[in-house]
C-alpha positions, 0 to 999 in steps of 0.5 A, spaced: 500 500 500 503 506 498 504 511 504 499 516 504 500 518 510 503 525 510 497 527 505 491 525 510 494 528 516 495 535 512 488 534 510 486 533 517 489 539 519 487 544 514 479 541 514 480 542 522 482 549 521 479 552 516 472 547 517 470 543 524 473 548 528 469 555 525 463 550 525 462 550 532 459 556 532 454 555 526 450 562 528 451 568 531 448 575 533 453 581 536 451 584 543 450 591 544 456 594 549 458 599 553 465 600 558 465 605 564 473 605 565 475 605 572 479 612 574 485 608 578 486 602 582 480 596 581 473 598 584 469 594 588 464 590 584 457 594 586 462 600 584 463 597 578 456 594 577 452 600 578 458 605 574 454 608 568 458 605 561 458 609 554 457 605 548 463 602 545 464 598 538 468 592 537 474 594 534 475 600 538 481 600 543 481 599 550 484 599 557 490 603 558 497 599 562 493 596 569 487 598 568 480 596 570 474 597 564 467 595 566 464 592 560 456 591 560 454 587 554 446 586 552 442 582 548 437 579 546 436 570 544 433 570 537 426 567 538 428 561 533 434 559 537 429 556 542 432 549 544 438 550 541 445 551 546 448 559 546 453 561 549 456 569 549 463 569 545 467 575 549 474 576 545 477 582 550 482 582 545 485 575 547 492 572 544 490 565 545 498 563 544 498 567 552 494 564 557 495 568 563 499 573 561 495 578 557 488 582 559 482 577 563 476 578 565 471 576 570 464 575 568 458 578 574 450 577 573 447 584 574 446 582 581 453 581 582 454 573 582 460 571 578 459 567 572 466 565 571 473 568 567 475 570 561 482 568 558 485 568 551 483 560 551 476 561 555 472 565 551 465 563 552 460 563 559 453 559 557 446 563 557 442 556 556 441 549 554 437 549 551 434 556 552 426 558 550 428 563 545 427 572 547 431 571 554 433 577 555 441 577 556 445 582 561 453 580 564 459 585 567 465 583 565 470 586 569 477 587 565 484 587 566 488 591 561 494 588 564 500 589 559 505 584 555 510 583 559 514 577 557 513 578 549 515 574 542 521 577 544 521 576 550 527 579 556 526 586 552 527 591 558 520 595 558 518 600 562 510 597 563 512 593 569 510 599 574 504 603 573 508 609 575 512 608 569 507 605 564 503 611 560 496 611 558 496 607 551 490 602 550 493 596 550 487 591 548 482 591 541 476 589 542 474 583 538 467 579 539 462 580 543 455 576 541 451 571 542 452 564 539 449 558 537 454 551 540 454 545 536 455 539 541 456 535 536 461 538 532 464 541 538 466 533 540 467 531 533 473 537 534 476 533 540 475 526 537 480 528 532 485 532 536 485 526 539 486 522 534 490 526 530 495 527 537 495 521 538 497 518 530 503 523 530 506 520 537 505 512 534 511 509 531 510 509 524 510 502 522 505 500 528 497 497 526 495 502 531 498 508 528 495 506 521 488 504 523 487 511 527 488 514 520 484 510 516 479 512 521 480 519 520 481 519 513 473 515 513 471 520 518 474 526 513 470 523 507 464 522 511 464 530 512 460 535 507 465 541 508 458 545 506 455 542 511 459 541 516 453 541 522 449 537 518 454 532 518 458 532 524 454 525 527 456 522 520 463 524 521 464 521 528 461 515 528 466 513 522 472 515 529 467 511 535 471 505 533 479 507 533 476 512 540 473 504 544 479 500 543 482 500 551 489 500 552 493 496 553 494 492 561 502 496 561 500 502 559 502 508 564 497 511 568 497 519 568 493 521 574 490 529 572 490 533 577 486 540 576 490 546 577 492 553 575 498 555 577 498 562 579 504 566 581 502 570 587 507 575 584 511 575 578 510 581 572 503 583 575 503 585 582 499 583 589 493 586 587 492 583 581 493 576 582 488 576 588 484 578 581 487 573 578 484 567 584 478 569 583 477 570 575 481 562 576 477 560 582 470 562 579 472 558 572 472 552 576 467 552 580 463 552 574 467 547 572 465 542 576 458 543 576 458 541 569 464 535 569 461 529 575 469 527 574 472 533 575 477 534 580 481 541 581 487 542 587 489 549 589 496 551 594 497 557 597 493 559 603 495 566 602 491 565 595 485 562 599 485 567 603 485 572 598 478 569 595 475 569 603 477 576 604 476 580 597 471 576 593 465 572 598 461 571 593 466 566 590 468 563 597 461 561 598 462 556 592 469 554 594 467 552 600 461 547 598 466 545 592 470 544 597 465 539 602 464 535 596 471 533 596 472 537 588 476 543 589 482 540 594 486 544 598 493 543 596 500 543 600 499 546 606 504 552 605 502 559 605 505 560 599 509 556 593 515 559 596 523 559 595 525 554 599 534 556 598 533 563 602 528 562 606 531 561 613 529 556 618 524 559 622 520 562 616 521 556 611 518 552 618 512 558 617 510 556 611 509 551 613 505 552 620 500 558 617 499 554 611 496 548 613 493 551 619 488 555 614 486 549 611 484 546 618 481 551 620 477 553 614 476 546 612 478 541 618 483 538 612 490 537 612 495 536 607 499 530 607 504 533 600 508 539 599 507 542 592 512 546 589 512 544 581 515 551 580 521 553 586 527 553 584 531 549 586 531 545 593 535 547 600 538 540 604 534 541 610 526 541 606 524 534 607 525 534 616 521 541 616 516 537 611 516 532 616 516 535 622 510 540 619 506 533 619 507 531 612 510 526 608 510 527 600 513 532 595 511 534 588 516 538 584 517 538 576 522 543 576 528 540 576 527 537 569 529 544 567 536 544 568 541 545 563 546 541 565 544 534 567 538 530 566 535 528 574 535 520 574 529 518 578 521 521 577 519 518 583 525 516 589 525 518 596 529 525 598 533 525 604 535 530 607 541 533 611 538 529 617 536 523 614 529 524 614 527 522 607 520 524 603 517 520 598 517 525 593 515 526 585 518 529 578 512 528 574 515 527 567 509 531 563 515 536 564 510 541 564 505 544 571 500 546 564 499 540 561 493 541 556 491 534 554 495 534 548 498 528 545 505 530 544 504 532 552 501 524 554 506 521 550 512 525 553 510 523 560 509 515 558 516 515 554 520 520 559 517 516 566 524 514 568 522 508 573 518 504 568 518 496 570 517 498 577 512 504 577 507 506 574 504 511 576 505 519 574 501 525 575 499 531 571 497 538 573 492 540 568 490 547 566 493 553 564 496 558 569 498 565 572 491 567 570 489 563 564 484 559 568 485 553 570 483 547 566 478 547 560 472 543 558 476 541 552 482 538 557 477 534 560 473 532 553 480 530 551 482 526 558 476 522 557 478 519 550 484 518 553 481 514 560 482 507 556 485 508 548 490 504 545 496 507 544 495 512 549 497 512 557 491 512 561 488 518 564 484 519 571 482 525 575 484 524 582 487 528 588 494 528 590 493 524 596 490 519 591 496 518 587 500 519 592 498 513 596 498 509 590 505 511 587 507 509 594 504 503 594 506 500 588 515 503 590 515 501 596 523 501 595 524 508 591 531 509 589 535 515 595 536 522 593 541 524 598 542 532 598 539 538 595 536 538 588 539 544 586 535 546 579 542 548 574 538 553 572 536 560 575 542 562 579 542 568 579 535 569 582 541 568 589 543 575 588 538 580 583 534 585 587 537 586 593 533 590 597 528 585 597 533 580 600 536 584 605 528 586 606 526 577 608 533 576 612 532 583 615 525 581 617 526 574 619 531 576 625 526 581 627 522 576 628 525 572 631 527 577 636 520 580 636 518 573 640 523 573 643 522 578 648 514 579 648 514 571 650 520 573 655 516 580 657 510 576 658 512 570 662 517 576 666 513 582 668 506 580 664 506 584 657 500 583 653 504 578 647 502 582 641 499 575 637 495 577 633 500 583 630 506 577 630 501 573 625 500 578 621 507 580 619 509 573 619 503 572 613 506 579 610 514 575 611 511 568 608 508 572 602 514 576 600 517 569 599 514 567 594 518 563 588 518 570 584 518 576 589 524 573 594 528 571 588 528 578 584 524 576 579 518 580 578 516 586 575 519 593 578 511 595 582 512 588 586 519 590 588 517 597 590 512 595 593 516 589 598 521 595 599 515 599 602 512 593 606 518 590 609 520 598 611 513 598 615 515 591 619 522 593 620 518 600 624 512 595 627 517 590 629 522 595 632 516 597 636 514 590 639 522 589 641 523 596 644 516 595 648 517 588 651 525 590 652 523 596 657 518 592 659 523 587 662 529 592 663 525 596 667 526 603 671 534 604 673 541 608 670 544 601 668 545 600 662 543 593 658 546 589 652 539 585 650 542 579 646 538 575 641 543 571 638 543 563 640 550 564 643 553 567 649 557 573 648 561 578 652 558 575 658 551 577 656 547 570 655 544 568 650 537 571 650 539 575 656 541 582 658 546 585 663 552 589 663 557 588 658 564 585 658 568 588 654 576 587 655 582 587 650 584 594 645 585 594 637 592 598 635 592 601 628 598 603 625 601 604 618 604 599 614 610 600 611 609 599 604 603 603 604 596 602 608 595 600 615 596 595 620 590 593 625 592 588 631 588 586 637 592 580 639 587 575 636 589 577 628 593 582 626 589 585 619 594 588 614 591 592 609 596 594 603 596 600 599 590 598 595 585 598 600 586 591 600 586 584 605 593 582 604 594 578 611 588 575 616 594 572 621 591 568 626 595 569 632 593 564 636 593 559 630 599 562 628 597 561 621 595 566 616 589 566 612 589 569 605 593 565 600 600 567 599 600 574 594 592 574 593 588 580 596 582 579 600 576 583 601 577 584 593 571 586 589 570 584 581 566 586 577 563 581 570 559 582 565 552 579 565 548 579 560 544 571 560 543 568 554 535 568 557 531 570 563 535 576 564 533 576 572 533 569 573 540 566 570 547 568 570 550 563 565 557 560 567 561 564 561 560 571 565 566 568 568 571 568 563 572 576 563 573 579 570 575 586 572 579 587 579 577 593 582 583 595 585 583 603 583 582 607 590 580 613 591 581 614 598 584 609 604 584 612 611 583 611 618 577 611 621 575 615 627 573 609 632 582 608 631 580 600 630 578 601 622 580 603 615 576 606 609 577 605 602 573 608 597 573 607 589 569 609 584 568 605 577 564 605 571 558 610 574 558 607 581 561 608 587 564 604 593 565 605 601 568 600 605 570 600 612 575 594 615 575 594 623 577 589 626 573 590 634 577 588 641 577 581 644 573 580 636 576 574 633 573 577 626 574 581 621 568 586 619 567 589 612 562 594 611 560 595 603 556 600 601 555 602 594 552 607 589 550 602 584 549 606 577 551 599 572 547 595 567 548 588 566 554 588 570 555 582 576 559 585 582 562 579 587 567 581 593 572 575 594 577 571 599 582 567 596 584 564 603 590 559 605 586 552 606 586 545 603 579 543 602 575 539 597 569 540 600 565 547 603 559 547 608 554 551 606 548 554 613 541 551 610 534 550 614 536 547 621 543 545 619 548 546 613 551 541 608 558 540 605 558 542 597 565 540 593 570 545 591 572 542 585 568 540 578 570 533 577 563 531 574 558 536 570 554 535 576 559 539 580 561 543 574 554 546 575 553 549 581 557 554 579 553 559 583 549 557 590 546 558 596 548 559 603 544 562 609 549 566 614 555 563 613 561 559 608 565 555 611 571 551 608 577 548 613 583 543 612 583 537 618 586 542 624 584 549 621 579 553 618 575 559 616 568 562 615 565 568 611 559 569 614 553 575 611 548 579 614 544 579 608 546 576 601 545 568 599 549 568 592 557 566 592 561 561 589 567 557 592 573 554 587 580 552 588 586 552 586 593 549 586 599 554 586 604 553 581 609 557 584 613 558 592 609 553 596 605 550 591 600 550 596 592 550 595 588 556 594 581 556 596 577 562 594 570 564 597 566 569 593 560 573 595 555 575 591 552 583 591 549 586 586 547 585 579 543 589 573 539 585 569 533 589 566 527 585 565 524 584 568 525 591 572 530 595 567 532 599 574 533 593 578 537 595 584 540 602 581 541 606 588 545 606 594 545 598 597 549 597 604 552 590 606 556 587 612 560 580 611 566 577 616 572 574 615 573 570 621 580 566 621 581 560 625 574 558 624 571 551 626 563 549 624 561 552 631 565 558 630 562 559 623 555 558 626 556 562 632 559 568 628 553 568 623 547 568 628 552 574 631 552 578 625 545 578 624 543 578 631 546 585 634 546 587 640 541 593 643 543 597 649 537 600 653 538 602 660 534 599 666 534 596 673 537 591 672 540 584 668 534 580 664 536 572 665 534 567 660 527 564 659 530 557 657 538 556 656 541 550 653 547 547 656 551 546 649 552 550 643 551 545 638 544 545 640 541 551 637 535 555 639 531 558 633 525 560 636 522 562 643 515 564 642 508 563 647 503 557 643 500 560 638 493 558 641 493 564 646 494 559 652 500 562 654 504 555 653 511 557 651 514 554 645 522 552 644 525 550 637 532 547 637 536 543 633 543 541 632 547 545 628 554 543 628 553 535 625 554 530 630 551 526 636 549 531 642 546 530 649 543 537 651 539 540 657 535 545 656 533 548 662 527 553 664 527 559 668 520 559 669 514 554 673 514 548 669 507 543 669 508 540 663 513 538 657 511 536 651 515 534 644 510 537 638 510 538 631 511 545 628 503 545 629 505 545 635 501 539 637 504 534 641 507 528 639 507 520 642 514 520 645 514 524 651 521 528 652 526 526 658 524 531 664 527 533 670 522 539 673 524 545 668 530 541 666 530 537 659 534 531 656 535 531 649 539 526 645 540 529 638 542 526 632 546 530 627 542 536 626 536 533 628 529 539 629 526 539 635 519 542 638 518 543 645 512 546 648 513 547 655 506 548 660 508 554 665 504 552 672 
C-alpha cells in the first residue's frame, strides 16, 4: 500500500482549521456594549456594577497599562434559537498563544454573582441549554488591561512593569462580543480528532495502531460535507467511535490529572492583581465542576485562599461547598509556593505552620504533600521541616529544567541533611500546564524514568498565572484518553490519591541524598537586593520580636502582641514567594516589598523596644539585650546585663603603604590598595589569605544571560573579570580600630570600612555602594590559605558540605549557590568562615599554586549586586549597604556562632537591672531558633532547637520559669507520642546530627 500518510494528516489539519473548528459556532448575533473605565486602582464590584458605561464598538481600543474597564454587554436570544445551546463569545482582545499573561476578565450577573473568567483560551460563559428563545441577556465583565510583559521577544527591558512608569496607551482591541449558537456535536467531533490526530503523530510509524487511527480519520474526513459541516458532524464521528473504544493496553502508564492553575502570587503583575487573578481562576472552576461529575481541581497557597475569603465572598461561598464535596482540594499546606534556598529556618518552618493551619481551620483538612512544581531549586534541610510540619510527600517538576544534567529518578525518596527522607515526585509531563495534548501524554509515558517498577505519574492540568485553570476541552480530551490504545491512561484524582498509590506500588524508591539544586536560575541568589536584605532583615526581627514579648510576658506580664506577630509573619511568608524573594518580578512588586518590609522593620522595632523596657525596667544601668543563640561578652544568650568588654585594637601604618590593625587575636594588614593582604591568626599562628592574593577584593563581570535576564547568570560571565583595585581614598577611621577605602568605577561608587573590634576574633567589612551599572555582576572575594575539597554551606536547621572542585558536570554546575549566614571551608586542624548579614549568592573554587609553596588556594566569593533589566530595567540602581566577616581560625561552631552574631546585634537600653534567660541550653551545638508563647493564646511557651554543628549531642535545656508540663510537638505545635526526658524545668535531649526539635513547655 503506498504511504499516504503525510497527505491525510495535512488534510486533517487544514479541514480542522479552516472547517470543524469555525463550525462550532454555526450562528451568531453581536451584543450591544458599553465600558465605564475605572479612574485608578480596581473598584469594588457594586462600584463597578452600578458605574454608568458609554457605548463602545468592537474594534475600538481599550484599557490603558493596569487598568480596570467595566464592560456591560446586552442582548437579546433570537426567538428561533429556542432549544438550541448559546453561549456569549467575549474576545477582550485575547492572544490565545498567552494564557495568563495578557488582559482577563471576570464575568458578574447584574446582581453581582460571578459567572466565571475570561482568558485568551476561555472565551465563552453559557446563557442556556437549551434556552426558550427572547431571554433577555445582561453580564459585567470586569477587565484587566494588564500589559505584555514577557513578549515574542521576550527579556526586552520595558518600562510597563510599574504603573508609575507605564503611560496611558490602550493596550487591548476589542474583538467579539455576541451571542452564539454551540454545536455539541461538532464541538466533540473537534476533540475526537485532536485526539486522534495527537495521538497518530506520537505512534511509531510502522505500528497497526498508528495506521488504523488514520484510516479512521481519513473515513471520518470523507464522511464530512465541508458545506455542511453541522449537518454532518454525527456522520463524521461515528466513522472515529471505533479507533476512540479500543482500551489500552494492561502496561500502559497511568497519568493521574490533577486540576490546577498555577498562579504566581507575584511575578510581572503585582499583589493586587493576582488576588484578581484567584478569583477570575477560582470562579472558572467552580463552574467547572458543576458541569464535569469527574472533575477534580487542587489549589496551594493559603495566602491565595485567603485572598478569595477576604476580597471576593461571593466566590468563597462556592469554594467552600466545592470544597465539602471533596472537588476543589486544598493543596500543600504552605502559605505560599515559596523559595525554599533563602528562606531561613524559622520562616521556611512558617510556611509551613500558617499554611496548613488555614486549611484546618477553614476546612478541618490537612495536607499530607508539599507542592512546589515551580521553586527553584531545593535547600538540604526541606524534607525534616516537611516532616516535622506533619507531612510526608513532595511534588516538584522543576528540576527537569536544568541545563546541565538530566535528574535520574521521577519518583525516589529525598533525604535530607538529617536523614529524614520524603517520598517525593518529578512528574515527567515536564510541564505544571499540561493541556491534554498528545505530544504532552506521550512525553510523560516515554520520559517516566522508573518504568518496570512504577507506574504511576501525575499531571497538573490547566493553564496558569491567570489563564484559568483547566478547560472543558482538557477534560473532553482526558476522557478519550481514560482507556485508548496507544495512549497512557488518564484519571482525575487528588494528590493524596496518587500519592498513596505511587507509594504503594515503590515501596523501595531509589535515595536522593542532598539538595536538588535546579542548574538553572542562579542568579535569582543575588538580583534585587533590597528585597533580600528586606526577608533576612525581617526574619531576625522576628525572631527577636518573640523573643522578648514571650520573655516580657512570662517576666513582668506584657500583653504578647499575637495577633500583630501573625500578621507580619503572613506579610514575611508572602514576600517569599518563588518570584518576589528571588528578584524576579516586575519593578511595582519590588517597590512595593521595599515599602512593606520598611513598615515591619518600624512595627517590629516597636514590639522589641516595648517588651525590652518592659523587662529592663526603671534604673541608670545600662543593658546589652542579646538575641543571638550564643553567649557573648558575658551577656547570655537571650539575656541582658552589663557588658564585658576587655582587650584594645592598635592601628598603625604599614610600611609599604596602608595600615596595620592588631588586637592580639589577628593582626589585619591592609596594603596600599585598600586591600586584605594578611588575616594572621595569632593564636593559630597561621595566616589566612593565600600567599600574594588580596582579600576583601571586589570584581566586577559582565552579565548579560543568554535568557531570563533576572533569573540566570550563565557560567561564561566568568571568563572576563575586572579587579577593582583603583582607590580613591584609604584612611583611618575615627573609632582608631578601622580603615576606609573608597573607589569609584564605571558610574558607581564604593565605601568600605575594615575594623577589626577588641577581644573580636573577626574581621568586619562594611560595603556600601552607589550602584549606577547595567548588566554588570559585582562579587567581593577571599582567596584564603586552606586545603579543602569540600565547603559547608548554613541551610534550614543545619548546613551541608558542597565540593570545591568540578570533577563531574554535576559539580561543574553549581557554579553559583546558596548559603544562609555563613561559608565555611577548613583543612583537618584549621579553618575559616565568611559569614553575611544579608546576601545568599557566592561561589567557592580552588586552586593549586604553581609557584613558592605550591600550596592550595581556596577562594570564597560573595555575591552583591547585579543589573539585569527585565524584568525591572532599574533593578537595584541606588545606594545598597552590606556587612560580611572574615573570621580566621574558624571551626563549624565558630562559623555558626559568628553568623547568628552578625545578624543578631546587640541593643543597649538602660534599666534596673540584668534580664536572665527564659530557657538556656547547656551546649552550643544545640541551637535555639525560636522562643515564642503557643500560638493558641494559652500562654504555653514554645522552644525550637536543633543541632547545628553535625554530630551526636546530649543537651539540657533548662527553664527559668514554673514548669507543669513538657511536651515534644510538631511545628503545629501539637504534641507528639514520645514524651521528652524531664527533670522539673530541666530537659534531656539526645540529638542526632542536626536533628529539629519542638518543645512546648506548660508554665504552672
Amino acid at each position: 500500500m503506498h504511504d499516504d500518510r503525510n497527505l491525510v494528516e495535512a488534510r486533517l489539519k487544514r479541514v480542522l482549521d479552516e472547517r470543524i473548528r469555525p463550525a462550532v459556532y454555526p450562528e451568531s448575533v453581536p451584543l450591544d456594549v458599553a465600558v465605564w473605565h475605572a479612574p485608578g486602582e480596581p473598584v469594588p464590584v457594586a462600584e463597578g456594577l452600578a458605574a454608568e458605561p458609554e457605548p463602545i464598538e468592537v474594534g475600538a481600543r481599550w484599557g490603558a497599562p493596569w487598568g480596570t474597564s467595566w464592560f456591560r454587554v446586552t442582548g437579546t436570544v433570537p426567538e428561533a434559537w429556542a432549544g438550541r445551546t448559546v453561549e456569549a463569545l467575549l474576545d477582550l482582545g485575547f492572544d490565545e498563544n498567552m494564557p495568563g499573561f495578557q488582559c482577563e476578565g471576570l464575568v458578574y450577573r447584574p446582581d453581582g454573582t460571578p459567572v466565571k473568567g475570561l482568558n485568551p483560551r476561555n472565551q465563552w460563559a453559557r446563557i442556556g441549554a437549551p434556552v426558550e428563545g427572547g431571554e433577555e441577556v445582561r453580564l459585567h465583565i470586569e477587565a484587566a488591561s494588564n500589559p505584555v510583559i514577557l513578549d515574542y521577544h521576550p527579556f526586552l527591558p520595558t518600562r510597563l512593569g510599574d504603573k508609575e512608569t507605564a503611560g496611558s496607551e490602550p493596550q487591548y482591541r476589542l474583538t467579539r462580543m455576541d451571542l452564539a449558537v454551540l454545536d455539541e456535536n461538532v464541538w466533540q467531533l473537534v476533540i475526537d480528532l485532536e485526539v486522534l490526530g495527537e495521538l497518530m503523530a506520537e505512534l511509531p510509524v510502522e505500528s497497526a495502531r498508528r495506521w488504523d487511527v488514520l484510516r479512521a480519520v481519513e473515513r471520518a474526513l470523507d464522511a464530512i460535507d465541508l458545506q455542511d459541516v453541522n449537518g454532518t458532524a454525527a456522520r463524521a464521528r461515528e466513522q472515529l467511535a471505533g479507533v476512540l473504544s479500543v482500551p489500552a493496553v494492561p502496561s500502559a502508564h497511568r497519568i493521574s490529572a490533577v486540576g490546577h492553575a498555577h498562579i504566581d502570587s507575584a511575578w510581572l503583575w503585582p499583589l493586587r492583581e493576582t488576588v484578581r487573578k484567584v478569583a477570575r481562576t477560582t470562579s472558572n472552576m467552580t463552574a467547572l465542576i458543576e458541569d464535569e461529575p469527574d472533575f477534580v481541581f487542587a489549589m496551594s497557597q493559603a495566602q491565595q485562599w485567603a485572598w478569595v475569603k477576604e476580597h471576593r465572598p461571593e466566590v468563597w461561598a462556592r469554594v467552600k461547598k466545592a470544597v465539602a464535596d471533596g472537588r476543589f482540594v486544598p493543596a500543600g499546606g504552605m502559605w505560599v509556593e515559596s523559595d525554599t534556598n533563602m528562606p531561613g529556618s524559622e520562616a521556611m518552618a512558617r510556611q509551613f505552620v500558617h499554611g496548613k493551619r488555614f486549611f484546618l481551620d477553614e476546612f478541618g483538612i490537612e495536607n499530607d504533600e508539599a507542592w512546589l512544581p515551580d521553586t527553584f531549586g531545593f535547600a538540604a534541610g526541606l524534607p525534616q521541616i516537611i516532616k516535622a510540619a506533619g507531612s510526608k510527600w513532595l511534588l516538584t517538576q522543576k528540576i527537569s529544567w536544568s541545563q546541565t544534567n538530566k535528574f535520574p529518578h521521577h519518583t525516589f525518596q529525598w533525604e535530607g541533611i538529617d536523614g529524614t527522607r520524603i517520598f517525593t515526585h518529578f512528574p515527567p509531563v515536564d510541564t505544571y500546564n499540561c493541556s491534554m495534548k498528545g505530544s504532552e501524554i506521550a512525553h510523560a509515558a516515554r520520559n517516566f524514568k522508573d518504568k518496570g517498577r512504577a507506574r504511576h505519574s501525575l499531571a497538573p492540568t490547566g493553564w496558569g498565572d491567570g489563564g484559568g485553570g483547566t478547560t472543558r476541552e482538557m477534560i473532553a480530551k482526558s476522557a478519550r484518553l481514560r482507556d485508548l490504545e496507544g495512549s497512557a491512561t488518564v484519571v482525575w484524582e487528588t494528590p493524596d490519591a496518587f500519592f498513596r498509590k505511587a507509594e504503594a506500588e515503590y515501596p523501595d524508591a531509589p535515595v536522593w541524598v542532598g539538595e536538588l539544586y535546579l542548574e538553572l536560575h542562579r542568579a535569582t541568589l543575588t538580583s534585587q537586593a533590597r528585597t533580600k536584605q528586606g526577608n533576612r532583615r525581617s526574619e531576625h526581627l522576628l525572631r527577636e520580636a518573640e523573643l522578648w514579648a514571650a520573655t516580657a510576658a512570662v517576666r513582668a506580664g506584657f500583653a504578647y502582641p499575637y495577633e500583630e506577630l501573625d500578621g507580619i509573619w503572613k506579610t514575611v511568608l508572602l514576600h517569599q514567594f518563588h518570584d518576589i524573594l528571588p528578584g524576579s518580578s516586575i519593578a511595582w512588586v519590588h517597590r512595593e516589598a521595599r515599602a512593606t518590609y520598611e513598615r515591619l522593620a518600624g512595627e517590629l522595632n516597636a514590639i522589641i523596644d516595648s517588651a525590652q523596657r518592659a523587662l529592663a525596667g526603671e534604673g541608670t544601668a545600662e543593658l546589652v539585650f542579646n538575641s543571638a543563640p550564643h553567649a557573648r561578652e558575658g551577656v547570655p544568650a537571650g539575656g541582658a546585663r552589663l557588658p564585658a568588654t576587655e582587650g584594645r585594637t592598635s592601628l598603625a601604618p604599614r610600611p609599604d603603604g596602608g595600615f596595620v590593625l592588631d588586637n592580639g587575636l589577628l593582626r589585619v594588614e591592609i596594603d596600599a590598595r585598600g586591600l586584605i593582604v594578611s588575616a594572621y591568626d595569632i593564636e593559630g599562628d597561621r595566616e589566612t589569605v593565600a600567599p600574594g592574593a588580596a582579600a576583601g577584593l571586589l570584581q566586577l563581570h559582565p552579565d548579560f544571560p543568554n535568557m531570563w535576564d533576572a533569573w540566570d547568570v550563565d557560567a561564561f560571565y566568568r571568563h572576563t573579570v575586572t579587579d577593582l583595585t583603583d582607590v580613591d581614598e584609604l584612611a583611618p577611621g575615627a573609632d582608631g580600630a578601622s580603615v576606609r577605602v573608597t573607589r569609584t568605577f564605571g558610574d558607581s561608587r564604593v565605601t568600605q570600612h575594615l575594623s577589626l573590634a577588641p577581644g573580636d576574633k573577626r574581621l568586619l567589612l562594611d560595603t556600601e555602594v552607589d550602584w549606577h551599572e547595567t548588566e554588570k555582576f559585582l562579587k567581593l572575594a577571599f582567596p584564603l590559605d586552606v586545603h579543602a575539597e569540600r565547603y559547608a554551606s548554613e541551610t534550614q536547621f543545619g548546613h551541608f558540605h558542597r565540593p570545591t572542585h568540578t570533577n563531574t558536570s554535576w559539580e561543574a554546575a553549581k557554579f553559583e549557590a546558596c548559603n544562609h549566614r555563613f561559608v565555611h571551608v577548613e583543612e583537618p586542624g584549621w579553618g575559616a568562615a565568611v559569614v553575611n548579614d544579608s546576601t545568599y549568592g557566592h561561589d567557592v573554587t580552588r586552586t593549586v599554586r604553581t609557584d613558592g609553596d605550591q600550596g592550595t588556594t581556596t577562594t570564597v566569593r560573595v555575591s552583591l549586586l547585579r543589573a539585569p533589566r527585565f524584568p525591572d530595567p532599574e533593578t537595584d540602581q541606588g545606594v545598597h549597604r552590606f556587612r560580611h566577616a572574615l573570621v580566621p581560625g574558624a571551626g563549624i561552631a565558630d562559623a555558626v556562632r559568628e553568623g547568628w552574631r552578625i545578624n543578631l546585634p546587640e541593643r543597649r537600653i538602660t534599666g534596673g537591672g540584668e534580664v536572665s534567660p527564659l530557657v538556656t541550653v547547656d551546649r552550643d551545638a544545640v541551637v535555639i531558633t525560636a522562643v515564642k508563647l503557643a500560638d493558641d493564646g494559652s500562654g504555653d511557651v514554645v522552644v525550637r532547637l536543633h543541632e547545628a554543628h553535625g554530630g551526636r549531642t546530649r543537651a539540657t535545656l533548662t527553664a527559668d520559669f514554673e514548669v507543669a508540663d513538657v511536651s515534644a510537638t510538631d511545628l503545629l505545635e501539637r504534641p507528639l507520642p514520645e514524651p521528652p526526658s524531664r527533670e522539673g524545668a530541666r530537659v534531656v535531649l539526645r540529638l542526632r546530627p542536626f536533628e529539629l526539635v519542638t518543645l512546648r513547655l506548660r508554665r504552672s
